[in-house]
Phi, psi and omega in degrees: 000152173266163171278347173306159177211132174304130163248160171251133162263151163233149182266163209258002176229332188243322167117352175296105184288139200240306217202167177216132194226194173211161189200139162281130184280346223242342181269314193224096185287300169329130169275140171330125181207120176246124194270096186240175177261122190263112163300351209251335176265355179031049136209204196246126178251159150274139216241140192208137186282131198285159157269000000 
């Protein structure tokens, strides 16, 4: 079985989940934080994985 598991990033200034990704947890224990384009701030934010 894998280990991946599905995340929601939301973005840090308007709160919008944006975008779904996957991460191995047992690899990257930490959350997740990525630099993305927000349609609702229409520029690129920073995006942090939702629980």
């Amino acid at each position: 079985m894998s280990q991946d598991s599905r995340i929601s990033m939301e973005c840090t200034i308007c709160h919008h989940v944006n975008y779904d990704s996957r991460k191995n947890k047992k690899l990257t224990p930490n959350r997740l934080v990525i630099e993305k384009f927000c349609k609702w701030c229409k520029k690129h934010t920073q995006h942090k994985e939702t629980k």
